[in-house]
Every structure is written in structure tokens, then in C-alpha cells.
LOZAPA-782188 format. One record per residue (C-alpha): residue number from 0; x, y, z; residue in one letter. Coordinates in nm, 4 decimals. Example, Ala and Ser with C-alpha at 12.3 -4.5 7.8 and 13.67 -1.06 7.14 Angstrom:
2
+-----+----------+----------+----------+------+
:  nr :       xx :       yy :       zz : rest :
+-----+----------+----------+----------+------+
:   0 :   1.2300 :  -0.4500 :   0.7800 :    A :
:   1 :   1.3670 :  -0.1060 :   0.7140 :    S :
+-----+----------+----------+----------+------+
end
This chain:
247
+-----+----------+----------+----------+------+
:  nr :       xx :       yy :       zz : rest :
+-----+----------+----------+----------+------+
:   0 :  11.5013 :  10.3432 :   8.1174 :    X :
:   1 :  11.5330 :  10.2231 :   8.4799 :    X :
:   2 :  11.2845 :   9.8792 :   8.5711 :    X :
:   3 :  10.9251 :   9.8563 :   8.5258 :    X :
:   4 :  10.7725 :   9.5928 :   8.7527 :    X :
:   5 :  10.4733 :   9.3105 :   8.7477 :    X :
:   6 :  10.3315 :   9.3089 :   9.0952 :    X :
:   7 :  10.1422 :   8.9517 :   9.1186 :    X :
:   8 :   9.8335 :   8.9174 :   9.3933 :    X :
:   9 :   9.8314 :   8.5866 :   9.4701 :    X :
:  10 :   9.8121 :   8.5887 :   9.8766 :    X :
:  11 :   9.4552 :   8.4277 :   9.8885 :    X :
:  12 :   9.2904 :   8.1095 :   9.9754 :    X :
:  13 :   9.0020 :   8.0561 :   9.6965 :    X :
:  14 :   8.7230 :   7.9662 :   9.9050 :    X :
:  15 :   8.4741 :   7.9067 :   9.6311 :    X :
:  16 :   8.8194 :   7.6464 :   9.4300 :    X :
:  17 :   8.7519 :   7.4318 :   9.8109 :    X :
:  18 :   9.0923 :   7.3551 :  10.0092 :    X :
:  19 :   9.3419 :   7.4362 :   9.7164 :    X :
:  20 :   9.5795 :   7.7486 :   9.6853 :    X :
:  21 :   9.3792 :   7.8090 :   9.3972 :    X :
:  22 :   9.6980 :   8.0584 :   9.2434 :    X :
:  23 :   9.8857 :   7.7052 :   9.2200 :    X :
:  24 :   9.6668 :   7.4915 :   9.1036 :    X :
:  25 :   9.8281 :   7.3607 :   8.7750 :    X :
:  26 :   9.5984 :   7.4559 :   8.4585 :    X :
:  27 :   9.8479 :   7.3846 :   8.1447 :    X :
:  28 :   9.9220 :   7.0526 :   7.9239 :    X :
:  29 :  10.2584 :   7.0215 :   8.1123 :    X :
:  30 :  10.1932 :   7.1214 :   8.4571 :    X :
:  31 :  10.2202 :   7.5299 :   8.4047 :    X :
:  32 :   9.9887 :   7.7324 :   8.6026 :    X :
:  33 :   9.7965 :   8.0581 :   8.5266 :    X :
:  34 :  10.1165 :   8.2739 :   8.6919 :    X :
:  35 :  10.3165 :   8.0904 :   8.4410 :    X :
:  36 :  10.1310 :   8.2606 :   8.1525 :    X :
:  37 :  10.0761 :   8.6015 :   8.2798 :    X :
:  38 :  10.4725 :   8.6313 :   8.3500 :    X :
:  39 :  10.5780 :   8.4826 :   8.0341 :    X :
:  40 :  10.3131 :   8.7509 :   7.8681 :    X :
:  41 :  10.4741 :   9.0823 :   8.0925 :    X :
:  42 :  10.8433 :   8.9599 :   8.0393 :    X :
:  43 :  10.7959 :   8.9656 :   7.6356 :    X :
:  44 :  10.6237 :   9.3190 :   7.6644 :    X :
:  45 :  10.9521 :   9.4408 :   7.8349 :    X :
:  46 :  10.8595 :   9.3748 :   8.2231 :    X :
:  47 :  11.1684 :   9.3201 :   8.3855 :    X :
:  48 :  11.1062 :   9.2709 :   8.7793 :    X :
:  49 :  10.8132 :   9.0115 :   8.9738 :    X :
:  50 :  10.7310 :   9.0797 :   9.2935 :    X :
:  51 :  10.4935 :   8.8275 :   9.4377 :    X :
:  52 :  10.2435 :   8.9170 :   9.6811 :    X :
:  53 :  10.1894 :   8.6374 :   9.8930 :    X :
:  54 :  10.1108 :   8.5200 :  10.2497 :    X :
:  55 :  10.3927 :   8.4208 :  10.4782 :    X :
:  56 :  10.3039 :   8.1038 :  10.5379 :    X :
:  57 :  10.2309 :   7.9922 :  10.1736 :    X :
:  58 :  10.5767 :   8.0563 :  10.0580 :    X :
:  59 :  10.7564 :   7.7262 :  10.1104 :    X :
:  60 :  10.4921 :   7.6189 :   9.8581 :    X :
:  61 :  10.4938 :   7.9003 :   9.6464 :    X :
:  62 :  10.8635 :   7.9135 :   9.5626 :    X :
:  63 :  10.8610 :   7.4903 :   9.5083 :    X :
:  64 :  10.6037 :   7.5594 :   9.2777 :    X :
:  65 :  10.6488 :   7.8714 :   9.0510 :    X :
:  66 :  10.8926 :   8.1673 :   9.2572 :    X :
:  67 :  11.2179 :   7.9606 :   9.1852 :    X :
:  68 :  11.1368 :   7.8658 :   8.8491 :    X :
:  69 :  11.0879 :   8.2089 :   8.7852 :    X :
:  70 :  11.3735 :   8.4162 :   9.0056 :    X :
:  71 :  11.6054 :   8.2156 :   8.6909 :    X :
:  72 :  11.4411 :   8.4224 :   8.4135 :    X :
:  73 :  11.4115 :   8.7762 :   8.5820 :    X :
:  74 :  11.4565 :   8.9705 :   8.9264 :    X :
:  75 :  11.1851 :   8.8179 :   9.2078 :    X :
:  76 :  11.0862 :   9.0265 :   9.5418 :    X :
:  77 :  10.8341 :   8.8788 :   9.7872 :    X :
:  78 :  10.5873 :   9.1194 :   9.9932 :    X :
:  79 :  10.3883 :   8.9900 :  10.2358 :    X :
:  80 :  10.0036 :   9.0584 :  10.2903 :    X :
:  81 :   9.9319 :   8.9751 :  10.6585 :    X :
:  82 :   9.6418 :   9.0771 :  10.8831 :    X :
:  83 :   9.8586 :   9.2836 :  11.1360 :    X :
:  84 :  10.0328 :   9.4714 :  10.8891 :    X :
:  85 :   9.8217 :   9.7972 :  10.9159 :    X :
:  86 :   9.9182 :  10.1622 :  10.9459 :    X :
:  87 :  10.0801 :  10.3125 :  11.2775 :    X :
:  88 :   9.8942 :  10.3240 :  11.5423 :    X :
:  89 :   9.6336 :  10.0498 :  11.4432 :    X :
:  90 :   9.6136 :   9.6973 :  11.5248 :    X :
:  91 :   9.3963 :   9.3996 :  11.4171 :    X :
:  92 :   9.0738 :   9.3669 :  11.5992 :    X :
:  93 :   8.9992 :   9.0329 :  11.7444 :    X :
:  94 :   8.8623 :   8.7572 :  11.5301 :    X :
:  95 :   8.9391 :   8.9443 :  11.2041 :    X :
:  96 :   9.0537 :   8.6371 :  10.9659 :    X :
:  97 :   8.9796 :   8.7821 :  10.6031 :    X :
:  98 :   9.2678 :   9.0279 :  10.4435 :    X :
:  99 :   9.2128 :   9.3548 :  10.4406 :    X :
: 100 :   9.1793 :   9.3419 :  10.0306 :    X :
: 101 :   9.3243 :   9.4881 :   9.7487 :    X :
: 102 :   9.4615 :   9.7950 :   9.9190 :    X :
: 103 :   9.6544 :   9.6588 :  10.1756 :    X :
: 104 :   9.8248 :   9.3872 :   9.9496 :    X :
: 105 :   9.9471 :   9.6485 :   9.7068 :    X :
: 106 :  10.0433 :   9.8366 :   9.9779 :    X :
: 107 :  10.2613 :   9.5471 :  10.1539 :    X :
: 108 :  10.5283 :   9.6375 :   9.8454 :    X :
: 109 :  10.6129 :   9.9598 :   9.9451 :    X :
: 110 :  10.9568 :   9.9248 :  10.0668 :    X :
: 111 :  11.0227 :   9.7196 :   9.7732 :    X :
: 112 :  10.9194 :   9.8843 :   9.4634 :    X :
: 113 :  11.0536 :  10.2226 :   9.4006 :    X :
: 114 :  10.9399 :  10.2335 :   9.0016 :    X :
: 115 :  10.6505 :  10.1821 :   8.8013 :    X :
: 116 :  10.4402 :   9.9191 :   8.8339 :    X :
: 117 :  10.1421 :   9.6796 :   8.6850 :    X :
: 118 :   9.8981 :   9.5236 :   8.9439 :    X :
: 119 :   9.7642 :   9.1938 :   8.8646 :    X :
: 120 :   9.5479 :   8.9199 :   8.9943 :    X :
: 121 :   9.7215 :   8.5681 :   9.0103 :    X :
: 122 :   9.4404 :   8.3647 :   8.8895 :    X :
: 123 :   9.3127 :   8.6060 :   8.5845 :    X :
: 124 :   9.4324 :   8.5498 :   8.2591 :    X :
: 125 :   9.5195 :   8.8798 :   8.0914 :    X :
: 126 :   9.6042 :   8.7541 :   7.7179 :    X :
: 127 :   9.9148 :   8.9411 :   7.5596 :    X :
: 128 :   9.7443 :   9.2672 :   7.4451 :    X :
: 129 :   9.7147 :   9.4729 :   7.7844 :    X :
: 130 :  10.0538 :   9.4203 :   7.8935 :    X :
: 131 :  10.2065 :   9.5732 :   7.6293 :    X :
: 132 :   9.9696 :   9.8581 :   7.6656 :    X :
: 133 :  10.0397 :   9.9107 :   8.0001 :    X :
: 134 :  10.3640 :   9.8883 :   7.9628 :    X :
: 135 :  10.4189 :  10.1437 :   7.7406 :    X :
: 136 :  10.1901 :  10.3552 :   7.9305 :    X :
: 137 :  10.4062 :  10.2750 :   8.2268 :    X :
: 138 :  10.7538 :  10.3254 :   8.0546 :    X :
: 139 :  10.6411 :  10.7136 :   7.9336 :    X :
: 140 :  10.6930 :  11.0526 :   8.0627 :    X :
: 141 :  10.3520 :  11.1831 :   8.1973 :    X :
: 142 :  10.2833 :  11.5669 :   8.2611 :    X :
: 143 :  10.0451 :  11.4657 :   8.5912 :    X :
: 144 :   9.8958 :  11.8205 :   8.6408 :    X :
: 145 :   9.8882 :  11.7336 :   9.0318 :    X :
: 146 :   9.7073 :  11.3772 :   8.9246 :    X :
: 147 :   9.8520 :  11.0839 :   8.9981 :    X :
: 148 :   9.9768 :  10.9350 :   8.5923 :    X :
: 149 :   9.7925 :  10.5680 :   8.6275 :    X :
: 150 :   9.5496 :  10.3197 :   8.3961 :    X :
: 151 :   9.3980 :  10.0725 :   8.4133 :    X :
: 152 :   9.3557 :   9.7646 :   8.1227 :    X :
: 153 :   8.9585 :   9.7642 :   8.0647 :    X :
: 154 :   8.7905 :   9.4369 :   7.9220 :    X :
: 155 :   8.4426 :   9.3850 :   7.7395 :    X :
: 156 :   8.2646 :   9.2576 :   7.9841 :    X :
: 157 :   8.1024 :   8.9708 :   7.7012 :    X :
: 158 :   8.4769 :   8.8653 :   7.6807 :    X :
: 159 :   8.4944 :   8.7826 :   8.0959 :    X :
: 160 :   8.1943 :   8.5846 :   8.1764 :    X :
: 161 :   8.1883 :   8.2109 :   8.2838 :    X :
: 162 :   7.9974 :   7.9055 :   8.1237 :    X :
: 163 :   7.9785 :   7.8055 :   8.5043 :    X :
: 164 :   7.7654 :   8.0377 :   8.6667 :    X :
: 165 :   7.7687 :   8.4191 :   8.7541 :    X :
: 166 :   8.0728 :   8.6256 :   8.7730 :    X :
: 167 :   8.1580 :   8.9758 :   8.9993 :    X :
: 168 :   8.3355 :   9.2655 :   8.7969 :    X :
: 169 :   8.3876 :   9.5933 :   8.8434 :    X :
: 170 :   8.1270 :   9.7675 :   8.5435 :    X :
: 171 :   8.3184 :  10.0970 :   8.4200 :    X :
: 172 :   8.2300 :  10.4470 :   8.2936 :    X :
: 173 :   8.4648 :  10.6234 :   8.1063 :    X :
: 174 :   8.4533 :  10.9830 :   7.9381 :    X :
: 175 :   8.4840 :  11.0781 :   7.5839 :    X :
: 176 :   8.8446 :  11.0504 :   7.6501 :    X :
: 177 :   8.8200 :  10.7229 :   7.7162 :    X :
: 178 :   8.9339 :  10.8224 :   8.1171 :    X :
: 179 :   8.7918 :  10.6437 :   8.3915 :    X :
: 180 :   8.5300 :  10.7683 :   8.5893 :    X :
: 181 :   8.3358 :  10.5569 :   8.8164 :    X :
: 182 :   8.3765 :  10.1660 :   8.8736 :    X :
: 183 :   8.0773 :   9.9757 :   9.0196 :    X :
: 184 :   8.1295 :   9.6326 :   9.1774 :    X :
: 185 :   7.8601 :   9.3955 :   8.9987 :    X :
: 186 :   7.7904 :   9.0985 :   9.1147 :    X :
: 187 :   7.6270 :   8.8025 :   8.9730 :    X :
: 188 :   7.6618 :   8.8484 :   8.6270 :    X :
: 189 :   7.5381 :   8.5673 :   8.4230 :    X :
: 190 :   7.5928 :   8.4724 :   8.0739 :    X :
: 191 :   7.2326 :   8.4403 :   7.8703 :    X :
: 192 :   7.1260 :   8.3448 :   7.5360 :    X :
: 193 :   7.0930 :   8.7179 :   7.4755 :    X :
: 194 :   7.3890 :   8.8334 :   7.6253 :    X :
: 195 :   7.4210 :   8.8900 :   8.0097 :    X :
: 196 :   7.2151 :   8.9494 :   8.2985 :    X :
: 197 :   7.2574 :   9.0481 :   8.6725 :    X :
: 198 :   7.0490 :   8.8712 :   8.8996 :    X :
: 199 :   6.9037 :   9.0463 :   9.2182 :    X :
: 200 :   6.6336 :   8.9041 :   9.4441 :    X :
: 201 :   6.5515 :   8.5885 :   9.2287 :    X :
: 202 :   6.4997 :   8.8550 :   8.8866 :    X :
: 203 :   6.7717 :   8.8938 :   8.5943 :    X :
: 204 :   6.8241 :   9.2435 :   8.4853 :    X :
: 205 :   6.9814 :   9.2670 :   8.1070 :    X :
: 206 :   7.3579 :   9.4321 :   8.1433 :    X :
: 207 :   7.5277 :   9.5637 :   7.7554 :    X :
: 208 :   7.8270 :   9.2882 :   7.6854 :    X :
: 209 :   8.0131 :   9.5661 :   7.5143 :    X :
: 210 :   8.0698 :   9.7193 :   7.8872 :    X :
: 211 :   8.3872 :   9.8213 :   7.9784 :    X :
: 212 :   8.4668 :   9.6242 :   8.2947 :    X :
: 213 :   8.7840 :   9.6302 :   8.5425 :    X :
: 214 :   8.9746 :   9.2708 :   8.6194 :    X :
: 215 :   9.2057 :   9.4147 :   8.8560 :    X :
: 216 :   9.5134 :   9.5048 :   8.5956 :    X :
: 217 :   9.6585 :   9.8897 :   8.6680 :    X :
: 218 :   9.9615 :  10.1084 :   8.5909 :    X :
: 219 :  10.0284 :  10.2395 :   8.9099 :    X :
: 220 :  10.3689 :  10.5073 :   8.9868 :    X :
: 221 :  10.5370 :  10.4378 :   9.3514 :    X :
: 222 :  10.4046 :  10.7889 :   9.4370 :    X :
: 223 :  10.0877 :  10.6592 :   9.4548 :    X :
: 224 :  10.1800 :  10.4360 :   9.7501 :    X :
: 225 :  10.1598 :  10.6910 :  10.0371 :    X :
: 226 :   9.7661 :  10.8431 :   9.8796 :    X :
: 227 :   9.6866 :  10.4548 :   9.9593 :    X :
: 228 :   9.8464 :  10.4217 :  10.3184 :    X :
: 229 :   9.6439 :  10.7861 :  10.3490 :    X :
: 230 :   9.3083 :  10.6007 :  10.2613 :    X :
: 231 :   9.3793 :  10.2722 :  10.4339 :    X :
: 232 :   9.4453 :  10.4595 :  10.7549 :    X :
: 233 :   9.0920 :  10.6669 :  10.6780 :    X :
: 234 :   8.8839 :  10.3246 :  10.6393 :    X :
: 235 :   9.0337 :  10.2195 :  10.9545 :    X :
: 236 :   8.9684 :  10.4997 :  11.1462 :    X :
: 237 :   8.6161 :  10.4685 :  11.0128 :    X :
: 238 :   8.5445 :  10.1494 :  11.0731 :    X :
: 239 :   8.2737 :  10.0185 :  11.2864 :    X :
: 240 :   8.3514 :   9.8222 :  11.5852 :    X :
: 241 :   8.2800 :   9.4889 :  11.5637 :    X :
: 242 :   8.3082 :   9.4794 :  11.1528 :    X :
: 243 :   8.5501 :   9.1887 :  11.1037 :    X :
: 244 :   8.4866 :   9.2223 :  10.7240 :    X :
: 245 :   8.4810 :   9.5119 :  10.5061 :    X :
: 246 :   8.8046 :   9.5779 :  10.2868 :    X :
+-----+----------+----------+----------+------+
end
């Protein structure tokens, strides 16, 4: 069986954590951070490469803090998620300053990963369970049909909301098969006495606990790389001038 990989996100400045690299921010009884967790959870489900998706100018910081520590227990790669790193024949328009999003930071790996891979936030915590799902989803043969063989890890929605105020998550449908079919970002979901609520315009609207929601964990094959440079280079061409902040 040739490598499976853990692709970490952790290129962003948490602007809701204040000044912090919120990704670094230490969070254990001796110092470890959430990073520290979510590798030690991938390389006991059989994970065997970390590539770190970070910002350029983080990484002096980054490697003090948790890359080094980590390139002694398994292979390491760094990609780097920068505003000007966009398709051919596009460039950044003036005054952008937020990343481009999810897209373009899984996309920043794609001279580096040639095998399958799991996607991850850096600041989640996963819990054991889903990566050794995922992995052996990711370590099987799949007969695609002409569809691209990826998953995703879905979580009951209950089991990701915050005692300190309302939370964003993708809300899921699946089919009987238990595939995915639509995700709907949700914002400002708040825990209630009852259960949860989303608030819109000053009113909370009851939303079932037992929802299936997305926390940004997929299975994802290399092949899949190039249908996402063919969509980022779509958005682009779509975008409206002057928008310095849709993803």
C-alpha cells in the first residue's frame, strides 16, 4: 500500500481568538496544542505523511512550535496558501487581504501530494473515530463509475456546538445510502435548553441536534486536484469587480 496523507489547514489568522495564531495557541496540560492531538489520532489509524498548509510568513513560528517536533515521528511537506497563488492567467486584485478559502489552500498541495489524502482543519478536534474511518475509506480500491471516490467524516451537529455562543457548520443531507447530497452553510447556531436554534434577524428558529453536519474532514484522491483548479479558475472568472471577499 503506497502513503496515505493528513493534509492540515492551519494558514489562518483567527480573527474572532484576537492577535494569536490561534492553530498554535497551546490547549494541553503540558503545552500540546490541538495539531498535536489530531496527528497523534491520524498516525495511530495508519496515516503516514503531514503536509501542513500554512502561510509563508508564519513558518519560522510554526516549525519552533509543532512542524519539527513532528517531521521526527513521520514524513512533513509544507504548502503554502498565499493570495497571489491563483490559476494562469489571473492575478490578485488590489486590496484583496482575506485567502481565497478552502479551495485554494487544498489546492496549494498539488505538486506535493500525489496519493490519497484527508483534509482537516487545524483548530477542530476530530476525536479518534473518523480517522480511522477515513482512512480505511482512503486506503481501498473504489470502482468510481466516472465519480470522483471521496467522503467526508459527518458529525451530529448536538455533538459540535459551543457553551460560548453560536457556532457556523455546514448542515448536511444525505440519501438512504447515507451519500452526501447537499451541504448548507448555517450560521449562528446556538445551543438551547431544548436543543439548538439558528438565530436570524433577532428570532431563533429550532434546528434537529441529530443533524448530520460537515467540520471540514474529507477523503479526497489527487485526481480530484485538477476538477478544483477547474472551479477555482470558474469563480474567478466570475467574480465581480471590486469583490475583495467571496471564497
Amino acid at each position: 500500500m503506497g502513503k496515505i496523507s493528513l493534509v492540515v489547514m492551519a494558514a489562518g489568522i483567527g480573527s474572532r481568538f484576537g492577535k494569536g495564531i490561534k492553530q498554535i495557541e497551546p490547549v494541553g496540560p503540558s503545552g500540546q496544542i490541538i495539531i498535536d492531538y489530531s496527528i497523534r489520532d491520524a498516525l495511530e489509524a495508519g496515516f503516514d505523511k503531514v503536509v501542513f498548509i500554512i502561510r509563508k510568513d508564519l513558518e519560522a513560528d510554526f516549525r519552533e512550535v509543532i512542524g519539527d517536533r513532528v517531521a521526527n515521528m513521520v514524513e512533513v511537506a509544507y504548502a503554502y496558501q498565499e493570495l497571489d497563488d491563483l490559476p494562469a492567467g489571473y492575478t490578485c486584485p488590489a486590496g484583496r487581504t482575506k485567502p481565497w478559502g478552502t479551495g485554494q489552500a487544498i489546492l496549494s498541495v498539488k505538486d506535493i501530494v500525489q496519493e490519497p489524502f484527508l483534509v482537516i482543519n487545524a483548530d477542530d478536534y476530530y476525536g479518534k473515530e473518523p480517522y480511522a474511518k477515513l482512512y480505511q475509506y482512503l486506503s481501498e480500491e473504489h470502482e468510481s463509475g466516472g465519480v470522483e471516490p471521496i467522503c467526508m467524516a459527518g458529525f451530529r451537529l448536538g455533538n459540535t456546538l459551543s457553551d460560548n455562543g453560536g457556532v457556523t457548520r455546514g448542515v448536511c443531507k444525505v440519501d438512504e445510502k447515507g451519500r452526501l447530497t447537499e451541504i448548507t452553510e448555517t450560521f449562528h447556531i446556538t445551543k438551547t435548553a431544548n436543543g439548538a436554534e439558528i438565530v436570524t434577524d433577532g428570532k431563533g428558529v429550532p434546528i434537529d441536534v441529530n443533524s448530520p453536519v460537515s467540520m471540514n474532514m474529507w477523503g479526497l484522491q489527487p485526481s480530484f486536484l485538477p476538477l478544483l483548479e477547474e472551479g477555482f479558475s470558474a469563480f474567478l472568472k466570475d467574480l465581480p469587480e471590486g469583490d475583495l471577499k467571496s471564497e
